[in-house]
N, C-alpha and C positions, 0 to 999 in steps of 0.2 A: 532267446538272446536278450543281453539287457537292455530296459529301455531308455535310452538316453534322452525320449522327448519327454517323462517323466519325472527325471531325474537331475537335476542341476548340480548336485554333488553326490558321491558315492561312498558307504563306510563298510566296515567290515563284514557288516551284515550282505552287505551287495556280491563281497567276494565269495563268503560262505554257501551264498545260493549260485553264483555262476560254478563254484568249481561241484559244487552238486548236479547241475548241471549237464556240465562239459564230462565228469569221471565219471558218476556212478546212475546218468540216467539211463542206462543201457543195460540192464542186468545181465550180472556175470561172476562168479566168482571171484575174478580180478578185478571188480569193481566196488565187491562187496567186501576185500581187502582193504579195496584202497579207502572206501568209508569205513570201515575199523582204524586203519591207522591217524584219518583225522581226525574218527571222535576220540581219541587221547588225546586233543587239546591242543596246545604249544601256543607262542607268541604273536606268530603272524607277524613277524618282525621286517622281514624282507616286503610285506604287502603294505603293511605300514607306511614305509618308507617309500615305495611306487606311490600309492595315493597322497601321501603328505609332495612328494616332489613335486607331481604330473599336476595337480590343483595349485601349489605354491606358484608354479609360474602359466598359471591361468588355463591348463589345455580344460579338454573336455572332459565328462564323468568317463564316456567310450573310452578315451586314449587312458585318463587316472587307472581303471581297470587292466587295461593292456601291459602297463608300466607293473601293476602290482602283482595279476595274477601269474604271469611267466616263470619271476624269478620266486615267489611263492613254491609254485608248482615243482619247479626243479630243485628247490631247495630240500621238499619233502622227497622226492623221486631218491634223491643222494643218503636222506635218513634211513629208508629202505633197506636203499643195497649199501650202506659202510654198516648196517645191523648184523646184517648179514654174512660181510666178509670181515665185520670182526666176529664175529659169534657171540653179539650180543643179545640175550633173550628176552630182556625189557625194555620197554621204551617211554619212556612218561608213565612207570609204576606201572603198565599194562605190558604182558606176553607183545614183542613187536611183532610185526607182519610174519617175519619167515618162522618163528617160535609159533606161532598161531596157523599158520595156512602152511608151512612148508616154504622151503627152498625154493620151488618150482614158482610155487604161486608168489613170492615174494621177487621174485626177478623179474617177473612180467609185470607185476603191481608198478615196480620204479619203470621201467619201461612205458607203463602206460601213462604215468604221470609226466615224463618228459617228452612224450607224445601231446598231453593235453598242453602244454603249454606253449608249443608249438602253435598248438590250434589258435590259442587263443591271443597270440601277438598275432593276430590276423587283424586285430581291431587296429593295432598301432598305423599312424599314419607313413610311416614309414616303414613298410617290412621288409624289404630287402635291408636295409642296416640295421635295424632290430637284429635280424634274423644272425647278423655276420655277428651281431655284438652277444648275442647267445650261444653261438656258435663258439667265441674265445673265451667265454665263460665256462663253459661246461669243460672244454677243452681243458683247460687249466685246473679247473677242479678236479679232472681225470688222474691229472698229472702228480698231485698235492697227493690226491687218495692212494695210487699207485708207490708214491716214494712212502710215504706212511707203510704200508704195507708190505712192502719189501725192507727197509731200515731197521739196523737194530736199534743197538742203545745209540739216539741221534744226540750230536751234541746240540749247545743252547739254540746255535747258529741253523741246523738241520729242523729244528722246531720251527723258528721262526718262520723257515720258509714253507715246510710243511703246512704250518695256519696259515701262512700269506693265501696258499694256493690253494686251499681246500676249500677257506672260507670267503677267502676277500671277495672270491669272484660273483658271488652270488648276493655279498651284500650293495659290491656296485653297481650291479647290474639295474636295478630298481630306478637309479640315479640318471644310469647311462640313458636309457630307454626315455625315462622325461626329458633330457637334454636331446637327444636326438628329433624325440617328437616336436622341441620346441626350438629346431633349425638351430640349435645352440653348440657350439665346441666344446673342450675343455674335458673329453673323454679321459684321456689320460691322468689329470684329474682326480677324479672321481674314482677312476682304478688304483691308482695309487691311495686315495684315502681310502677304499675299504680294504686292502690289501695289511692297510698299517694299523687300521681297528680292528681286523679279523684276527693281527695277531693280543692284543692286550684282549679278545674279546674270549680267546683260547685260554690266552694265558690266569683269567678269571675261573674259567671250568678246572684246568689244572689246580690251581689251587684249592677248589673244593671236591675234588678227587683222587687226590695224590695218595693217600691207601690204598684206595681199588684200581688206581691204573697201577701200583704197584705191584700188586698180587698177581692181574692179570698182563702185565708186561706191556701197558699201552702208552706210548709216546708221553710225556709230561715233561713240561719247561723245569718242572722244579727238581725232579729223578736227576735229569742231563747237568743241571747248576749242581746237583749234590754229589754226582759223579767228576765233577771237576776236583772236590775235597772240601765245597761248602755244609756246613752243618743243615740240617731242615728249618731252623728258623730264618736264619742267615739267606738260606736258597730262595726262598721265600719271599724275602723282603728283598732280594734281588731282581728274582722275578717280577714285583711288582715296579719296580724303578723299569725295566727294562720296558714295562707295558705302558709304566709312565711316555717312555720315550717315542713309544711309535702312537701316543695319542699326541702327543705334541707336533708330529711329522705331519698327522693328518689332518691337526688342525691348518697348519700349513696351507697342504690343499685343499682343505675346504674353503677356506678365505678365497681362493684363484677362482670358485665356482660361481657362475655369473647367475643373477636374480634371486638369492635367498634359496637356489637348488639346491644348497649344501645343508639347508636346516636339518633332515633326517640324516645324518651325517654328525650333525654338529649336537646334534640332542643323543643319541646315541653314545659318542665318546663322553656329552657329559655322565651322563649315569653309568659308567666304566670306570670315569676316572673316580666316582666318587664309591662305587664298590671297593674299588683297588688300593684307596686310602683306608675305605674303614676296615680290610684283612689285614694293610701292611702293619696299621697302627694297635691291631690287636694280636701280633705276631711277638 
């Protein structure tokens, strides 16, 4: 367990050994997955953003961990299995989980990881509402994944909400969890602004995919803008106004977020909005 009378603040390094930890200190094939699939690296975006929150309004290193590794954890649990049920075989330049172990073992790997994160909002001071606020998260992201999967050619409108729900939920969650731990409101909030960066934060990956989701038929804001009758540059720099607009939404709510709990939030859309400037402006 980590030590918090050690520990006065907690960094990334803190996370990488609990979720060592909590996943793979048990051996097991599905645990020697789920350490394959971290060591391909990623952002830790969503952990970021729990520890930048949970310490911004003063909790503990305990609770900063609680807020970071959860929505973490189920974030990778959803890379897993949408590999999966797209039938993608890479994942960060490496064979992903079900391309490397199988089907089998790639559905129990996400499984096991939304199990761990369970485990580990046991730290949160509040785990019954923790627990409900993970519970709408995942929910929703069920939902987002599900109409993806089923839809065909979605128009611009069908994307947008596709990303709202796939992604938003998982980067609010981080937010949510430090606001709750710190007796603070303003959930809605918070679900709202990642819901409205989740989409310009898609709408960013489409742009730098728009070939290969072409080829293999996958969702993109820019396909659905070009199926209206826009050209591909035209779609493009539409695309990018339109990502403009729901960072401007979120900036919105992020100003309503009380204590500076919106900084991860507010740092985030900046480096989006300045991505989305420098593809529009090179279009």
């Amino acid at each position: 367990m980590f030590d918090i009378q050690s520990h006065q603040s907690v960094s990334l390094t803190d996370i990488e050994a609990e979720i060592a930890r909590v996943v793979w200190s048990d051996p097991s094939i599905v645990a020697e997955a789920a350490k394959y699939h971290f060591s391909a690296g990623g952002a830790r975006t969503r952990a970021r953003m729990g520890l930048e929150a949970a310490l911004g309004l003063g909790l503990s290193g305990q609770i900063a961990l609680a807020c970071a590794l959860a929505p973490e954890l189920l974030h990778n649990a959803s890379l897993v299995h949408d590999d999966l049920q797209d039938g993608d075989k890479m994942r960060r330049q490496k064979p992903s989980v079900w391309a490397q172990y199988g089907k089998n073992i790639a559905i129990s790997t996400g499984d096991l990881l939304i199990s761990a994160a369970y485990r580990t909002i046991a730290m949160h001071p509040h785990p019954a509402a923790a627990l409900c606020a993970m519970h709408d998260a995942i929910a929703t992201t069920i939902r987002g994944q599900a109409r993806d999967c089923s839809i065909g050619l979605a128009t611009p409108e069908d994307h947008e909400f596709i990303a709202a729900d796939k992604s938003g939920p998982l980067l609010a969650l981080p937010v949510q969890l430090a606001l709750i731990a710190a007796g603070l409101g303003h959930d809605d909030d918070a679900i709202c602004a990642g819901r409205a960066i989740a989409i310009a934060y898609q709408t960013l990956d489409d742009l730098l995919d728009r070939a290969d989701d072409q080829t293999y038929g996958v969702t993109n804001i820019c396909l659905s803008l070009e199926a209206t009758g826009l050209s591909p540059g035209v779609a493009a720099r539409a695309a990018c106004e339109r990502a403009g607009a729901s960072l401007d939404a979120a900036r919105r709510h992020i100003g309503a977020l009380p204590r500076g709990a919106g900084a991860p939030f507010l740092k985030l859309a900046t480096r989006l909005d300045i991505q989305l400037k420098e593809f529009s402006h090179a279009t």
